[in-house]
N, C-alpha and C positions, 0 to 999 in steps of 0.2 A: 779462783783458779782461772787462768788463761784457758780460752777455746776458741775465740778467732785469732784467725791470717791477721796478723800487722798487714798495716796497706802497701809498703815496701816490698812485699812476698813478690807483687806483679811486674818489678820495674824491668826493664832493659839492662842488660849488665855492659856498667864503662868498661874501657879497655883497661885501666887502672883497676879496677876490681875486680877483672877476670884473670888478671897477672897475676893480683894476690892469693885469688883464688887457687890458680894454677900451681903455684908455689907451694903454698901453704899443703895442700894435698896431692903433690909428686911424690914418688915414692923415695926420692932423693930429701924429703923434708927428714931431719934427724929426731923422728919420736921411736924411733926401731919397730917401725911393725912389720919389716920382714922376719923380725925372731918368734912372731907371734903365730900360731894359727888356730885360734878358736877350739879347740879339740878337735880341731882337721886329723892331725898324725894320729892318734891314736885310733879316729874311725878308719882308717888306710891300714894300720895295722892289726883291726880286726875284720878285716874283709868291709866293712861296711861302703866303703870305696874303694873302687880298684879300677875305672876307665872312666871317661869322660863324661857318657853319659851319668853316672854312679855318682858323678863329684857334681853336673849341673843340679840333678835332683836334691840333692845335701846343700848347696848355695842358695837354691830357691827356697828351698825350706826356710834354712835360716835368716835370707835376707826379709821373707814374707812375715815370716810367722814367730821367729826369734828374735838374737840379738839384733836384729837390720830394723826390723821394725821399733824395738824400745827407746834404741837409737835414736831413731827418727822424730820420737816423742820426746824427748829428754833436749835433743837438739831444738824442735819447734819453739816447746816451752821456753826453755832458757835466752831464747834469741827475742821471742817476746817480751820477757821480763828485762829483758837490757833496754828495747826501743821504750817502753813505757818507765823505765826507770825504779822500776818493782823491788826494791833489794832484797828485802823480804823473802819476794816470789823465788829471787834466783836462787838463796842461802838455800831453799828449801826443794827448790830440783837438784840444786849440786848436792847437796845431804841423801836426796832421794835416789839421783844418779850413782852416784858413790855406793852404794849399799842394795842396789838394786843387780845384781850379780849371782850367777848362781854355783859357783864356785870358787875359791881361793886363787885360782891360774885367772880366770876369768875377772877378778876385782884385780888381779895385779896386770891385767894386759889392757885393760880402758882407765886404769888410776896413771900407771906408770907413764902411758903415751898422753893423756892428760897435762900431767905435770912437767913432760917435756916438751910439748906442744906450747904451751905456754909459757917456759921458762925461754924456747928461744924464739917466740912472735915479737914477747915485751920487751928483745936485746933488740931486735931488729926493725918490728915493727908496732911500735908503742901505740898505744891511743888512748883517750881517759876513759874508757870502759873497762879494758884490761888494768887499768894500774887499779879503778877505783874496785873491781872485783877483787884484784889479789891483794888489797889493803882490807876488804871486807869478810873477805872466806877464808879462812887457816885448813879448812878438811880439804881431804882426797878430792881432787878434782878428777871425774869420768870425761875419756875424749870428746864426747859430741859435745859436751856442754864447755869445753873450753874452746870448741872451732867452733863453737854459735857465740859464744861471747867474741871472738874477737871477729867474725863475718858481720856482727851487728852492730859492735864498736866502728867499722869499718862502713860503714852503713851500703855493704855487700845485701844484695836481695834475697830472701829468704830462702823461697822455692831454690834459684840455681843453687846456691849452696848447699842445701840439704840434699839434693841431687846429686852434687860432686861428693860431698862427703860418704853418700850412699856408697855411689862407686867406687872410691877409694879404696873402703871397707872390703866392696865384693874382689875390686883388684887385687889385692892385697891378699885374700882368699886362694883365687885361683892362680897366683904368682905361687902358694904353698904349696896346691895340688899338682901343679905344674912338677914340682922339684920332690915330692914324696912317691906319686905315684907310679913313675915320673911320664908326665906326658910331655908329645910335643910342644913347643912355643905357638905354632900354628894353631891347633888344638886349644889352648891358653887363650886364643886370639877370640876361635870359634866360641867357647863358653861364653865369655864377656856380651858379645855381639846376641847370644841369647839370653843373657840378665840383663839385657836393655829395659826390656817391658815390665820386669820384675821389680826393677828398679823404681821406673818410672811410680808402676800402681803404689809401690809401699811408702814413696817418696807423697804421692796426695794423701794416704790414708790416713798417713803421719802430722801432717798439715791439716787434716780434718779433724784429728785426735784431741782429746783431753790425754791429762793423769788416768783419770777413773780407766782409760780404757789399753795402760798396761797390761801386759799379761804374755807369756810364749807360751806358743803350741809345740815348739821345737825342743823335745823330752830330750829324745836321742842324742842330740846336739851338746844338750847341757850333759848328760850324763858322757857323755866322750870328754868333756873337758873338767869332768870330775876323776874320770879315770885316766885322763893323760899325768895326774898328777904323781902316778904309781909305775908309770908306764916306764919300763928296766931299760930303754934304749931310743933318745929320742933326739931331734935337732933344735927342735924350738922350747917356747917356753910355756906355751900353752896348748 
């Protein structure tokens, strides 16, 4: 089992890899995760969120303690088993990845972005780690493990990228709460600016992590995105 940083983790990022980066994780990249919101809408429409502060606390939750964190591990792993060349290791995070979900909305909103995430890097921006993964793995591919395969195909440095990918996640979040609750853009602006730090801590913890230390604390979270699946009037998909 992987448990150290690749040495890469610490480099400087090219201007060439931080374009890619930038790219790959705009919210203009086409993996639809604006249709997505974690079981966001469904906590908004049972009170569990209703103002700003209501939605940072639900983000920090989730990015600390929930999906933001498993994330984080699933991303680590799989980036290290690319630089060491582990195929093995990666079959068995992407299998782990893939089925580590704790509801049906939830496998279809990190499979689906997954498999579109990669469907249009290797149109556009090929490398032999994405071709030799997607000639090795036929299952479900989970998001973070196909933007650590191709961050590490790219030989993009670990830490910024799991960082941005972090953010992405939480952007993408508060872009939902933004439009359910509905708050200001401003507002939108402020939340982010305070999951900086929330960011940052789950992004090393992640990078410190093994598998063995899976696990969410974020009940709530999961069970909203069980019941969003019932939920009689909704925008998104999850």
């Amino acid at each position: 089992m992987l448990s150290r940083m690749p040495e890469t983790a610490c480099e400087v990022l090219h201007p060439s890899q931080l374009y890619r980066l930038m790219a790959w994780l705009s919210p203009s990249f086409p993996v639809g995760a604006f249709s997505y919101s974690s079981g966001l809408e469904w906590a908004v429409e049972a009170g569990d969120v209703t103002d700003a502060a209501t939605l940072q606390r639900w983000l920090t939750t989730v990015v600390a303690h929930g999906n933001g964190f498993c994330d984080g591990i699933f991303f680590a792993q799989a980036y290290g088993a690319v630089i060491e060349k582990n195929a093995a290791q990666l079959r068995d995070v992407a299998a782990l990845a893939a089925a580590f979900t704790p509801s049906k909305e939830r496998q279809l909103e990190t499979t689906a972005q997954g498999r579109a995430f990669l469907q249009t890097v290797r149109a556009a921006w090929s490398c032999e780690a994405l071709e030799r993964f997607a000639g090795d793995w036929e299952g479900a591919v989970a998001y973070p493990v196909a933007v650590a395969v191709a961050a590490a195909g790219h030989g993009i440095p670990l830490a910024p990228a799991l960082h941005g990918y972090l953010h992405a996640i939480a952007a993408n979040l508060v872009s939902a709460g933004v439009r359910l609750i509905p708050l200001g853009q401003t507002d939108g602006q402020r939340l982010l600016a305070a999951l900086q730090k929330v960011i940052q801590e789950t992004c090393a913890r992640s990078l410190a992590a093994t598998l063995d230390d899976l696990g969410s604390a974020a009940f709530r979270a999961d069970l909203a995105s069980m019941r969003h699946e019932n939920q009689y009037t909704r925008l998104f998909r999850s």
